[in-house]
C-alpha positions in Angstrom: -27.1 -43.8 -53.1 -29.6 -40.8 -54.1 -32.4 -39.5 -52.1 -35.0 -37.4 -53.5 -36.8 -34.6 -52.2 -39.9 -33.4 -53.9 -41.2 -29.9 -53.4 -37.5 -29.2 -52.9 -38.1 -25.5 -54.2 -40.3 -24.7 -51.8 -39.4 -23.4 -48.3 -39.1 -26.4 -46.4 -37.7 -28.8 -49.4 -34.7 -26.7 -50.3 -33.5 -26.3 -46.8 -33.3 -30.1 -46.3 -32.2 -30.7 -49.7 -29.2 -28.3 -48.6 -28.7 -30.2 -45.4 -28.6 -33.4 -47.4 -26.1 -31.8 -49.8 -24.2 -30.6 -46.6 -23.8 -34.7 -45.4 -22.0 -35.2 -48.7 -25.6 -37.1 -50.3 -26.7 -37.0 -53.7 -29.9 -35.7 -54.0 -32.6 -35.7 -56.7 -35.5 -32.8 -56.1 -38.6 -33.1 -57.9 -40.7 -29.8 -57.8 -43.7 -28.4 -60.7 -42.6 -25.5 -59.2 -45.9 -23.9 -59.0 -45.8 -22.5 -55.8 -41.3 -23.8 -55.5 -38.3 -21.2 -57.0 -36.2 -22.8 -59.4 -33.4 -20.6 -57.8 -34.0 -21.9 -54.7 -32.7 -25.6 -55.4 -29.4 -25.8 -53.5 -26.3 -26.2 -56.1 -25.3 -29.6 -56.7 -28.8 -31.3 -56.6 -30.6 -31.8 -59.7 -33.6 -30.3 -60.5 -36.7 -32.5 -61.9 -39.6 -30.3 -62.8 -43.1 -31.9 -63.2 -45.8 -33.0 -61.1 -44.5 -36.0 -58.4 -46.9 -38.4 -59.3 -45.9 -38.4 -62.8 -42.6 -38.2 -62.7 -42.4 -40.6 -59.5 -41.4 -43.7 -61.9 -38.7 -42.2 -63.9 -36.9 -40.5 -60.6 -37.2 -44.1 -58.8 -36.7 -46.4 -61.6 -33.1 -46.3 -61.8 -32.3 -48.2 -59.0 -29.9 -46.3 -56.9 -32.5 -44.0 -55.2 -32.8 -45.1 -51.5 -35.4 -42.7 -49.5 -37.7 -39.7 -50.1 -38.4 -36.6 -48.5 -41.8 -35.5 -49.3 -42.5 -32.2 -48.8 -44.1 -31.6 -52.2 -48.2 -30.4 -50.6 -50.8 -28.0 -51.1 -50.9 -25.9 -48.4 -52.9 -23.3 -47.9 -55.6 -23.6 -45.5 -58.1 -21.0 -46.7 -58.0 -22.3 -50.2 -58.3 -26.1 -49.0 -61.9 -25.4 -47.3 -62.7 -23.3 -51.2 -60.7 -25.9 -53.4 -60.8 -29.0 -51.8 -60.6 -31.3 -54.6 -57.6 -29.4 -55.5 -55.8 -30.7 -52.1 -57.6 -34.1 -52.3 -55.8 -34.5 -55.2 -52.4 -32.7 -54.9 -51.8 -33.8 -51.4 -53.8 -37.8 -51.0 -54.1 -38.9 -54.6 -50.5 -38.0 -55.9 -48.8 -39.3 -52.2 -50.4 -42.5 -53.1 -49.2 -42.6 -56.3 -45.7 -41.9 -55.0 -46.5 -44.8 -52.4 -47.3 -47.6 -55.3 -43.8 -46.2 -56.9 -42.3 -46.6 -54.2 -43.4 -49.8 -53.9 -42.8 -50.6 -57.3 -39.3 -49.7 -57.2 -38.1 -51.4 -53.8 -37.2 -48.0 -52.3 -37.0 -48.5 -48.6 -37.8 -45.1 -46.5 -39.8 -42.3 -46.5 -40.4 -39.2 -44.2 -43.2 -37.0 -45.3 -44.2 -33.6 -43.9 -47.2 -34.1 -42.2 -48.5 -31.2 -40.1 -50.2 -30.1 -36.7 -52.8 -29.5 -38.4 -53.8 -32.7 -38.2 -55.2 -32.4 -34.1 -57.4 -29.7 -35.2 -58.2 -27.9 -31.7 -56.3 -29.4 -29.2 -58.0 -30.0 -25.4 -54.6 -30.2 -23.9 -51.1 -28.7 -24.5 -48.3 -29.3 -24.9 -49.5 -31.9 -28.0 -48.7 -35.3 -27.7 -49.0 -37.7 -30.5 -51.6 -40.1 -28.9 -53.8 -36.6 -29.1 -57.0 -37.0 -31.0 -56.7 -36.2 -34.3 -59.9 -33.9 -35.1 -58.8 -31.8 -38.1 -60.7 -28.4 -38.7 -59.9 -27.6 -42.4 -59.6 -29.8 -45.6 -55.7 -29.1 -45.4 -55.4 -30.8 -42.2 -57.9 -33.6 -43.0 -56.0 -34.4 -46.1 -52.3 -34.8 -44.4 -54.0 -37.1 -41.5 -55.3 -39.1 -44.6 -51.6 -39.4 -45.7 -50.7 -40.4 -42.5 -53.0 -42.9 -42.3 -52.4 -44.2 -45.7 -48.5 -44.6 -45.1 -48.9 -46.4 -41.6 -50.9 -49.5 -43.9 -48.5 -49.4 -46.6 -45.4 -50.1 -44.3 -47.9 -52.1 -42.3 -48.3 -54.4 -45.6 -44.4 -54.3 -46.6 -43.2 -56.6 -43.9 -40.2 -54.6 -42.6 -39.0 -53.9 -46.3 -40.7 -50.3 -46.2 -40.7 -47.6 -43.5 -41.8 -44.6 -43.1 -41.7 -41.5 -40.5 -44.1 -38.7 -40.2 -43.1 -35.5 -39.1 -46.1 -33.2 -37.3 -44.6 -29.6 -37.8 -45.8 -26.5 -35.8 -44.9 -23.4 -36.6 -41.8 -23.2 -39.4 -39.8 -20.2 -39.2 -36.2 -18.6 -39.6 -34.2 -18.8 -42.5 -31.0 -20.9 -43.5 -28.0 -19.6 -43.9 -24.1 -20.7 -44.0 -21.7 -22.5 -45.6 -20.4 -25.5 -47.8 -17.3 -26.7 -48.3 -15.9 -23.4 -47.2 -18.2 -21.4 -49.3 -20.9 -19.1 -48.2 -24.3 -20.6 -49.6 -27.9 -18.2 -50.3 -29.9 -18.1 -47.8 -33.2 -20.2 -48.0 -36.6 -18.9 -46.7 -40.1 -18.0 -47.0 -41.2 -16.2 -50.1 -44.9 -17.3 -50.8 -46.8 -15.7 -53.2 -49.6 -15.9 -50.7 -48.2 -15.5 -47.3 -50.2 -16.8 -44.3 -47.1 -17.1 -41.7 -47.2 -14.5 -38.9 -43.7 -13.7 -38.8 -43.4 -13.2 -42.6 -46.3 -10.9 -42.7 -45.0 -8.9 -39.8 -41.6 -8.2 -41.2 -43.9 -7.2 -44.5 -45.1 -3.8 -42.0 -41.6 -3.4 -41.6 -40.5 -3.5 -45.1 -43.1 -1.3 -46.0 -45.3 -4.0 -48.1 -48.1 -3.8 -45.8 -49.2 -1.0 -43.3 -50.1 -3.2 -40.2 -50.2 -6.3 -38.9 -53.7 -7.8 -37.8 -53.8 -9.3 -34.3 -57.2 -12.0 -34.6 -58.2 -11.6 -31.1 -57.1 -10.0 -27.9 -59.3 -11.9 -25.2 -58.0 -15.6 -25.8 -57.2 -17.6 -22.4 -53.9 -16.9 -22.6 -51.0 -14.5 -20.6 -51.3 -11.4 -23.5 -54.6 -12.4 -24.5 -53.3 -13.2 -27.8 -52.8 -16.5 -29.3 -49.9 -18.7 -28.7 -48.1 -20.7 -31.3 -44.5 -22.9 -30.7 -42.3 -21.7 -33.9 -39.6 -24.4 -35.0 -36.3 -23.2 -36.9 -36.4 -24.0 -40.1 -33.0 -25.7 -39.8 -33.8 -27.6 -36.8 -36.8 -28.8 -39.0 -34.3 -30.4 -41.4 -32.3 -31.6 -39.3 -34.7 -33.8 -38.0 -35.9 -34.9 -41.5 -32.5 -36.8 -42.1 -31.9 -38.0 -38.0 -35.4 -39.9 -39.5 -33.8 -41.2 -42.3 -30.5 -42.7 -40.3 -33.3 -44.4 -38.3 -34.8 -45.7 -41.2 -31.5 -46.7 -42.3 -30.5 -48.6 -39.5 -33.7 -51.1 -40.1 -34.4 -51.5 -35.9 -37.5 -49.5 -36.2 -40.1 -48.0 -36.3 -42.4 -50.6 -34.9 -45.1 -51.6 -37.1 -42.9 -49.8 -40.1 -44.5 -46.1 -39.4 -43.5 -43.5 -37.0 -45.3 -40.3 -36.2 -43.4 -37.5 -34.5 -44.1 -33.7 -33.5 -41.5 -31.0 -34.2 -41.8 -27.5 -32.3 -39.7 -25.9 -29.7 -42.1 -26.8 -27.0 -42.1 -23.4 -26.1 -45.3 -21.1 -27.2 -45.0 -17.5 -27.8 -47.7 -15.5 -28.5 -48.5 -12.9 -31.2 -47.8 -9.9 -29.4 -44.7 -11.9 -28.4 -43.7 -12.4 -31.8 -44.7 -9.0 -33.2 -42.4 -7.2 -30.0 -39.4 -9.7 -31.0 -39.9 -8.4 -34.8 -40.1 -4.6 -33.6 -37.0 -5.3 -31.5 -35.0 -7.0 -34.9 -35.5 -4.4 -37.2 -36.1 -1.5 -35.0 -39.4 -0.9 -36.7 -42.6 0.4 -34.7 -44.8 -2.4 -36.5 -48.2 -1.2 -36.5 -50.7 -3.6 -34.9 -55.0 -3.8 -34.9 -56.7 -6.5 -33.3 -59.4 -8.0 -35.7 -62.4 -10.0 -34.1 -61.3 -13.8 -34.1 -60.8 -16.1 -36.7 -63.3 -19.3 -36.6 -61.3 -22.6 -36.3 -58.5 -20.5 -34.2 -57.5 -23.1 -31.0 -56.0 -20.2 -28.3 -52.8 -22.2 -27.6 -50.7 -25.2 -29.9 -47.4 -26.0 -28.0 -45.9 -29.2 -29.1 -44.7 -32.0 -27.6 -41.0 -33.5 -29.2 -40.4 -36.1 -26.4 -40.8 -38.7 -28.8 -38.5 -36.9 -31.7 -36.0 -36.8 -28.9 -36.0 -40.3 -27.7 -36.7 -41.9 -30.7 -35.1 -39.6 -33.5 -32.2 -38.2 -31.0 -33.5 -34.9 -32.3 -33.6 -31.7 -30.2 -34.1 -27.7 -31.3 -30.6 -26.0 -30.8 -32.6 -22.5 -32.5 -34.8 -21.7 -29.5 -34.2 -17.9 -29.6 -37.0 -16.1 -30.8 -34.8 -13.1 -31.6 -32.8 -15.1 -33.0 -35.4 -17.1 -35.5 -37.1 -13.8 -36.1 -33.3 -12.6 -37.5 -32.7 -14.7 -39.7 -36.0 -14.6 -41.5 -35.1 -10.7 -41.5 -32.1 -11.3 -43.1 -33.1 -13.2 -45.7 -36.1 -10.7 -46.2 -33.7 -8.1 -46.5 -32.0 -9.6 -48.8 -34.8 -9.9 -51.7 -35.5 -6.4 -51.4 -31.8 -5.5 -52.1 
């Protein structure tokens, strides 16, 4: 059987396509590679380019697909509070046209990349997933509408649709290794508008940017700085197909929809971060603190007791030296 992953040239989707390759699947990814890199579709999937919602009926309709990955989002949080009809539409209208294809075509599980972003600013850490869902930008609001709307189509399907929802905190690290004996290239970040911390900080020490701005040095927190859980990027995928074998197996979720948080639950803060990065690459990293950013919660731990009980799925990548390396790495190795 094929499973698809759409947005499978972008960060996230390519490293789970490659997992998926890497457990012998067959694997369809979908991408209009607008913000995706063709070159970063793993060998041995095959590449669809064109918009998910209208492609969604010729990738399903041949009958052998049996579960999406959808990663395929706008993401962007600044440009969803300037642009929202842009993410109303490229993030709620085309999921639900991928829902009614779904539906169409009898396929029988889906786990979408949902997003933290969804609680807004947390009043308690770590984040459970029975925290209110208060979302403080049109990005957030607009994968909490996804949520919602996937939790009433397996709701309608009677057991013969399911679905899980992965909350992500802070994606980071790189993939790297092997298959079938053969070393692979690496998979990581490489937005054309970068908003991840540790990205932009190993930017000051490539020399694409003189410093690195710290929003805020009088949060409630340790450093004064704020403090965010990062999740390897591998762990990340790994969790993506534990969710599928539970969708597989058909003894749950109840009511057809599960939500789950993935981080480390362990926060570290900026200056954390930015020390880890100086130690990597041995780089003084310039750093100026900036006045606060509005919307900013201090702290967003998550936590993954219910990915561990009900997924089996724990972080083995809970180094931050070590996450902070391998996004070096691969950093390195597009400036070489």
């Amino acid at each position: 059987m094929t499973l698809v992953v759409t947005g499978g040239a972008g960060y996230v989707g390519s490293v789970c396509a490659r997992h998926l390759l890497d457990a012998e699947h067959d694997v369809v990814v979908v991408d209009d590679l607008s913000t995706g890199h063709r070159d970063a579709v793993p060998d041995g999937a095959r590449l669809v380019v064109g918009d998910v919602a209208e492609t969604a009926d010729d990738v399903l309709g041949g009958g052998d697909v049996d579960g999406v990955i959808h990663c395929a989002a706008r993401s962007l949080v600044g440009e969803s509070t300037e642009k929202p009809a842009k993410y109303w539409h490229g993030n709620v209208v085309t999921t639900i046209a991928l829902l009614d294809a779904l539906r169409r075509h009898r396929v029988p599980r889906l786990v979408f990349s949902s997003t933290a972003a969804t609680y807004g600013e947390p009043e308690t850490s770590p984040i459970t997933e029975d925290a209110p869902t208060r979302p403080t930008n049109t990005y957030g609001a607009t994968k909490l509408a996804v949520d919602h709307a996937i939790g009433t189509y397996a709701a309608a399907a009677g057991g013969e649709f399911r679905a899980v929802s992965l909350r992500y905190f802070n994606v980071a690290g790189a993939h790297t290794g092997t298959a079938g004996g053969t070393s692979v290239p690496a998979l990581g970040e490489r937005h054309t508008v970068e908003t991840h911390l540790i990205p932009l900080v190993l930017q000051v020490a490539l020399g694409q940017r003189d410093e690195i701005a710290v929003y805020g040095d009088d949060w409630p927190t340790a450093d004064g700085t704020c403090v965010r859980d990062y999740i390897h990027v591998d762990d990340l995928a790994d969790a993506h197909l534990l969710a599928l074998d539970l969708l597989a197996r058909g003894d749950g979720p109840a009511g057809g929809h599960l939500v789950c948080n993935l981080g480390n639950g362990t926060g570290f803060s900026v200056l954390e971060v930015i020390e880890a990065c100086r130690r990597v690459t041995g780089h003084p990293i310039p750093a100026r603190v900036a006045p606060r950013r509005a919307g900013d919660p201090g702290v967003l731990v998550a936590s993954s007791a219910r990915a561990q009980a009900d997924l089996g799925w724990k972080p083995t990548h809970t180094d931050l030296d070590g996450i902070v390396a391998d996004a070096w790495a691969f950093a390195r190795s597009r400036t070489s």
